[in-house]
C-alpha positions as CSV (number, residue, x, y, z in Angstrom):
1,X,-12.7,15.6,-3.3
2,X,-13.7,13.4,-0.2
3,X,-10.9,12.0,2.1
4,X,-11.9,8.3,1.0
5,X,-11.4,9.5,-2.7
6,X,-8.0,10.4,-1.9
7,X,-7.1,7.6,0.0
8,X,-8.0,5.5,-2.7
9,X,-5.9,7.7,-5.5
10,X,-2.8,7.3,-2.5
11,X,-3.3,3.5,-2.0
12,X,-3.4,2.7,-6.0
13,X,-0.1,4.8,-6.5
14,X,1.1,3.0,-3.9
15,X,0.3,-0.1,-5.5
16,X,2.0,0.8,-8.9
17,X,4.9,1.7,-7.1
18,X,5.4,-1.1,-5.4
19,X,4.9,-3.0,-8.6
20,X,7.5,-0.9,-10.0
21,X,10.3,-1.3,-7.1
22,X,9.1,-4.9,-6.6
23,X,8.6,-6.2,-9.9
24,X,11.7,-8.8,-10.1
25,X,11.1,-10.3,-7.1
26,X,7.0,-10.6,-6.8
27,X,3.7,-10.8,-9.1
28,X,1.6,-7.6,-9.5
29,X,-0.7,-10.2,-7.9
30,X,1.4,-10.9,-4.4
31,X,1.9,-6.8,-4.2
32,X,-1.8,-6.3,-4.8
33,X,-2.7,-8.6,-1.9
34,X,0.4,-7.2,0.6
35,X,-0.8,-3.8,0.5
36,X,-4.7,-5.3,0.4
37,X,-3.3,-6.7,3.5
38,X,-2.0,-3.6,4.7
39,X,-4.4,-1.7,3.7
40,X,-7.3,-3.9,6.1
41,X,-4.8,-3.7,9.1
42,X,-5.8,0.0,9.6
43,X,-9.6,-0.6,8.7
44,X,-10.6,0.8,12.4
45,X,-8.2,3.2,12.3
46,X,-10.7,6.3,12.9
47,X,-8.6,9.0,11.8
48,X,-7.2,8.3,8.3
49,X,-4.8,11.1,7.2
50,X,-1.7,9.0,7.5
51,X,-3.3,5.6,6.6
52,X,-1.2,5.7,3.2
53,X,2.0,6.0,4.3
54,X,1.5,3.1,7.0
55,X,0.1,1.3,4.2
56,X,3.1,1.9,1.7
57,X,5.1,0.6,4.8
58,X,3.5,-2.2,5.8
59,X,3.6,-3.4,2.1
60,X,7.4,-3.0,1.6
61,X,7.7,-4.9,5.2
62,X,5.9,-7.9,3.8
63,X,7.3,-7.8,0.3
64,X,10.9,-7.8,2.0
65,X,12.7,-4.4,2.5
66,X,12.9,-0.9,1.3
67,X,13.2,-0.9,-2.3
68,X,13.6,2.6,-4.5
C-alpha cells in the first residue's frame, strides 16, 4: 500500500472520529471542513509520516478542545 493510500485511510478515521467526539457540538459538515483545513496546512509538508496526527490535532484545536 502507498504512503498517500494510507494517509488517506488515517485522515478519514480521523474524520469519523472527530464526528463521533464532536457530534453534539458541530455538523459532520463543520468537522469535514476543520480537518480539510488541517489537512491543507501541511500540504508542503515533504515528509508525511506524521501528517495524521498533526491533522487530528489541528482539527480538535479548531473544533474547540480535546474531546474522547
Amino acid at each position: 500500500m502507498s504512503i498517500e493510500l494510507d494517509e488517506e485511510t488515517a485522515i478519514r478515521r480521523i474524520a469519523e472520529r472527530l464526528k463521533t467526539s464532536y457530534s453534539d457540538r458541530h455538523t459532520p459538515d463543520e468537522i469535514d471542513a476543520a480537518v480539510t483545513e488541517a489537512r491543507e496546512s501541511f500540504n508542503d509538508t515533504p515528509i508525511r509520516t506524521h501528517v495524521p496526527v498533526l491533522v487530528e490535532r489541528k482539527a480538535r484545536r479548531t473544533l474547540g478542545g480535546h474531546a474522547d
